[in-house]
C-alpha positions in Angstrom: 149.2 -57.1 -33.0 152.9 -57.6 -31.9 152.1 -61.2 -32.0 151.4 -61.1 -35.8 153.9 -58.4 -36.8 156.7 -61.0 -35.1 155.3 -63.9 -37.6 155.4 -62.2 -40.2 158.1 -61.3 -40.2 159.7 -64.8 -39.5 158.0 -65.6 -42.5 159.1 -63.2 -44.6 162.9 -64.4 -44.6 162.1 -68.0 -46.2 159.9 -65.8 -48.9 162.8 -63.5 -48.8 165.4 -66.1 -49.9 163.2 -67.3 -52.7 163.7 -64.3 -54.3 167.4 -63.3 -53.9 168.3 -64.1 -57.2 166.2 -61.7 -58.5 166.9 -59.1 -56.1 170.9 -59.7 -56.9 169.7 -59.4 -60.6 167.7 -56.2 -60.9 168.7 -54.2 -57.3 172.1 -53.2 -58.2 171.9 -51.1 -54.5 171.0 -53.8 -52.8 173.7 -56.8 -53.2 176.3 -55.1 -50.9 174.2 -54.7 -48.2 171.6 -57.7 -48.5 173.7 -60.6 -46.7 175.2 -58.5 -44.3 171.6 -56.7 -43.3 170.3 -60.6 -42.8 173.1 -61.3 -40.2 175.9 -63.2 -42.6 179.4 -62.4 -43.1 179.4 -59.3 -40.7 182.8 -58.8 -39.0 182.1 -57.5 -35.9 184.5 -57.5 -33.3 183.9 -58.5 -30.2 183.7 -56.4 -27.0 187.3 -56.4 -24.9 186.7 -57.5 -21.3 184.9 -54.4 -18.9 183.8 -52.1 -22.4 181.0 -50.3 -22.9 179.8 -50.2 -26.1 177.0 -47.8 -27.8 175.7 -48.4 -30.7 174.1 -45.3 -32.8 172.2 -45.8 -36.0 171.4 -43.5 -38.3 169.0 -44.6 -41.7 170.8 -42.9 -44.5 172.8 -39.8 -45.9 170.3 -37.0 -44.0 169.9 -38.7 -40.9 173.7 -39.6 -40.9 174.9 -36.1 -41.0 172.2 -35.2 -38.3 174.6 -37.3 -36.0 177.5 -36.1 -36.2 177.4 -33.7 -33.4 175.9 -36.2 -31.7 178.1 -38.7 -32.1 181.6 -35.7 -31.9 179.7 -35.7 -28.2 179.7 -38.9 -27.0 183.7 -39.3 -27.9 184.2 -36.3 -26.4 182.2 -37.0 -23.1 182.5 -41.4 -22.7 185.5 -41.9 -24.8 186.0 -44.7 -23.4 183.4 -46.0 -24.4 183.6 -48.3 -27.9 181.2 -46.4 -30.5 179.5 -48.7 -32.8 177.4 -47.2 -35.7 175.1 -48.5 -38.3 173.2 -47.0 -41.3 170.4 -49.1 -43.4 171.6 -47.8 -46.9 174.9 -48.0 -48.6 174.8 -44.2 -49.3 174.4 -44.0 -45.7 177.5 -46.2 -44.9 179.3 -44.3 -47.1 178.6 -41.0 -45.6 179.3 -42.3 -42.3 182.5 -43.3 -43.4 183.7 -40.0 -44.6 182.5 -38.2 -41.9 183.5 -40.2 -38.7 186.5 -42.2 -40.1 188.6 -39.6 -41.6 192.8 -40.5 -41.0 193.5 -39.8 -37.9 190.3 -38.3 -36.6 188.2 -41.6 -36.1 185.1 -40.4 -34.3 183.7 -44.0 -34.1 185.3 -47.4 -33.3 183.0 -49.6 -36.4 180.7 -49.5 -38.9 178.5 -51.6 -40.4 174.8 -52.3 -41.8 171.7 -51.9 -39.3 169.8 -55.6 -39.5 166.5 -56.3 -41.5 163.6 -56.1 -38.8 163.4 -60.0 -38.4 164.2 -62.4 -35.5 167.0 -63.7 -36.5 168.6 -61.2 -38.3 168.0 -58.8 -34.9 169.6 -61.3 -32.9 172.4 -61.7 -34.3 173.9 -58.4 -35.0 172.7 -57.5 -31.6 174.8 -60.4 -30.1 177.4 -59.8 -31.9 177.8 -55.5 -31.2 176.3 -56.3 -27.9 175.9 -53.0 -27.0 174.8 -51.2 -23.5 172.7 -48.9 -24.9 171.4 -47.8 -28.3 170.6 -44.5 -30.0 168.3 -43.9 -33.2 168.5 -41.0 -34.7 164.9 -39.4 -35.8 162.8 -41.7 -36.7 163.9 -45.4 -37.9 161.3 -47.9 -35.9 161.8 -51.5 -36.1 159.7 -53.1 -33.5 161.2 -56.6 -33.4 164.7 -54.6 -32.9 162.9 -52.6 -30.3 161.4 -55.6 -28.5 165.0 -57.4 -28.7 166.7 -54.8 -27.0 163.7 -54.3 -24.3 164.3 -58.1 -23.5 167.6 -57.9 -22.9 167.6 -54.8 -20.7 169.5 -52.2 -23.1 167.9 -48.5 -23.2 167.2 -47.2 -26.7 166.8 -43.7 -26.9 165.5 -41.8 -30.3 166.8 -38.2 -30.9 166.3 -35.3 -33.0 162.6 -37.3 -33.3 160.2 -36.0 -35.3 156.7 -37.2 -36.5 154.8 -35.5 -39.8 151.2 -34.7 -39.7 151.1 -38.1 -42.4 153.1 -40.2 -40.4 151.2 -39.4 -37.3 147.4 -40.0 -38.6 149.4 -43.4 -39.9 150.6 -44.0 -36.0 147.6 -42.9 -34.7 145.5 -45.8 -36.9 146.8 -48.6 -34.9 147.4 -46.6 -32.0 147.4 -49.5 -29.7 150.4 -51.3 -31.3 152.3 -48.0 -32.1 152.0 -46.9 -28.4 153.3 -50.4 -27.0 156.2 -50.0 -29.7 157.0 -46.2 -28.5 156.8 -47.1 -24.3 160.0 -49.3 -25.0 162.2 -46.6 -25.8 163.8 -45.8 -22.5 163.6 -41.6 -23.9 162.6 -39.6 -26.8 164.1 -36.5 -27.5 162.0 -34.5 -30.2 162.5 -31.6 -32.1 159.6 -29.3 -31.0 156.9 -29.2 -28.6 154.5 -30.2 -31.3 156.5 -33.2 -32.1 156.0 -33.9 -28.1 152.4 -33.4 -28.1 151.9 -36.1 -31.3 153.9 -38.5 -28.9 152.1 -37.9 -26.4 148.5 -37.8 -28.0 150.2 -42.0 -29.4 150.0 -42.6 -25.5 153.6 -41.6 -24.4 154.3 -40.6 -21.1 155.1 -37.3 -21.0 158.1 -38.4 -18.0 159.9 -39.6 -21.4 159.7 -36.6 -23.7 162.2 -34.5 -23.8 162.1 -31.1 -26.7 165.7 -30.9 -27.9 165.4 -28.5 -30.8 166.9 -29.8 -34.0 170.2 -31.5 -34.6 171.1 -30.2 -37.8 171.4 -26.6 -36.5 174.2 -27.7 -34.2 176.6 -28.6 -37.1 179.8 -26.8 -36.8 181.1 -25.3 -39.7 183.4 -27.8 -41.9 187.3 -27.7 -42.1 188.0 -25.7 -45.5 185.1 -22.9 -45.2 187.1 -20.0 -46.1 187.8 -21.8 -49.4 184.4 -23.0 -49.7 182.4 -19.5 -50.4 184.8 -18.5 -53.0 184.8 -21.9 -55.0 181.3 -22.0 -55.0 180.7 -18.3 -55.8 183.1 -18.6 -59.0 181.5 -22.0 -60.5 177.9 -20.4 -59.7 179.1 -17.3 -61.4 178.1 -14.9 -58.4 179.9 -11.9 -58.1 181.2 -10.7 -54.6 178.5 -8.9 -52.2 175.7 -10.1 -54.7 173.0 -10.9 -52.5 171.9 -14.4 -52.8 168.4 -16.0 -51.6 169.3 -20.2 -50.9 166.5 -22.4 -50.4 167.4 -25.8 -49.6 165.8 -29.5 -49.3 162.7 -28.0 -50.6 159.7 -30.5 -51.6 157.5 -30.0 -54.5 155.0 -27.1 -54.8 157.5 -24.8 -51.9 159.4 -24.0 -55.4 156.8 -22.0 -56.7 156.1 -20.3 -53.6 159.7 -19.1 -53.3 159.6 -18.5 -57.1 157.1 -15.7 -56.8 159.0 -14.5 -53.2 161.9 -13.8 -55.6 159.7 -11.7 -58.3 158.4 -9.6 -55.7 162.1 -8.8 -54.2 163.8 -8.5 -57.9 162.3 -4.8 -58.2 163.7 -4.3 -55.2 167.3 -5.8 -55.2 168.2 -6.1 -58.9 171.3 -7.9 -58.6 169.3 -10.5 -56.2 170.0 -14.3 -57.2 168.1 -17.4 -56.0 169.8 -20.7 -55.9 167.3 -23.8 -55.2 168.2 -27.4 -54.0 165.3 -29.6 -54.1 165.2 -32.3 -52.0 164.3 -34.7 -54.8 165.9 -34.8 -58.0 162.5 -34.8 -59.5 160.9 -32.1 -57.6 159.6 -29.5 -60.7 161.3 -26.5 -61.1 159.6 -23.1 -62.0 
């Protein structure tokens, strides 16, 4: 199975430059990132003489901000240690910039664009960062990456992992391929202890599971807080000590279930307001 994952995709660049010029044309989102994602006109710096180097990816803008304690950690604890950090998306990129290159408070060393999945591409970048050991952030799998990095001896470890009910019958279809994929992380660190029994049940060792709760809840509260409430409560029109009921990142159908939470408490707390942030722009609203 890896076999036939690996040619395709060695194929697929040669199909991939084919259509470039139409991707340039129509995929606005993608022409800033293509080149640099295939391994041309990166500008990585090279590692001084004795560094270590980690490298920490994150996919896009959620899983970004997932990292940040993460990644306020490792400067704090190694930092000597160079920090290199990728996202796949340029939203991603961009939210890594602002949060771990702000003036004077640089959290990481460089940034850049996490490669396409193929050989080439994988070899590269990773020669180029050349990192001692790697950290994904919940769950972007490339196994050609995975592979590379299992060949040259550098651990990969995936935090704050997670794995859906959907993404887990998908797993658990080729189950075989998917377990070979997962033994090359040197540790997983999940969010729940049903997280670690899906990893397990994909043929994990249990030796490499470790339940780390969730990162997102250890996000310290921004610079500019005290000022925050206030703004927000005068552009939302909320008067002071009204009680508010926030849902957030919600997915379709969860809106009408907190929909009918907030008619049954209205009786009770007139002045109640609810305030929704869906997840997806296109979610439907009640």
């Amino acid at each position: 199975m890896m076999l036939f994952y690996t040619l395709v995709m060695n194929f697929l660049p040669a199909a991939f430059i084919l259509v470039l010029p139409l991707i340039y044309l129509i995929a606005e989102k993608r022409r800033g990132n293509l080149l640099l994602r295939l391994g041309f006109g990166t500008s990585w710096k090279s590692k001084a003489p004795g560094e270590k180097r980690i490298w920490v990816h994150a996919l896009s803008v959620g899983e970004v901000r997932s990292a940040i304690p993460l990644v306020k950690a490792l400067r704090d604890g190694h930092g000597r240690a160079g920090i290199v950090f990728t996202a796949s998306t340029r939203t991603g990129l961009e939210a890594a910039r602002q949060a771990f290159l702000k003036p004077g408070k640089a959290m990481v060393d460089q940034l850049g664009y996490f490669p396409f999945d193929f050989g080439y591409s994988v070899r590269k970048i990773a020669r180029l960062i050349s990192p001692d050991a790697v950290i994904i952030v919940e769950t972007d799998i490339w196994p050609n990456f995975l592979c590379g990095m299992k060949q040259r001896r550098i651990p990969v470890v995936l935090v704050n992992a997670r794995l859906s009910e959907r993404s887990f019958k998908g797993y658990l279809r080729f189950k075989r391929f998917f377990s070979t994929v997962f033994s090359w992380f040197a540790e997983i660190m999940v969010q729940s202890p049903l997280d670690a029994g899906r990893f397990q049940a994909l043929g994990l060792s249990p030796e490499k599971i470790q339940v780390t709760g969730n990162l997102k809840f250890d996000q310290a509260v921004e610079e500019g807080g005290d000022s925050f409430i206030p703004a927000m409560r005068e552009r939302l029109a909320i008067r002071e000590k009204t009680l508010v009921l926030a849902a957030g990142s919600t997915h379709e159908g969860e809106e009408d279930i907190l929909f009918r939470v907030y008619q049954q408490l209205k009786p009770k707390y007139p002045d109640l307001v609810m305030i929704l942030a869906p997840r997806d722009r296109g979610a439907a609203m009640p």
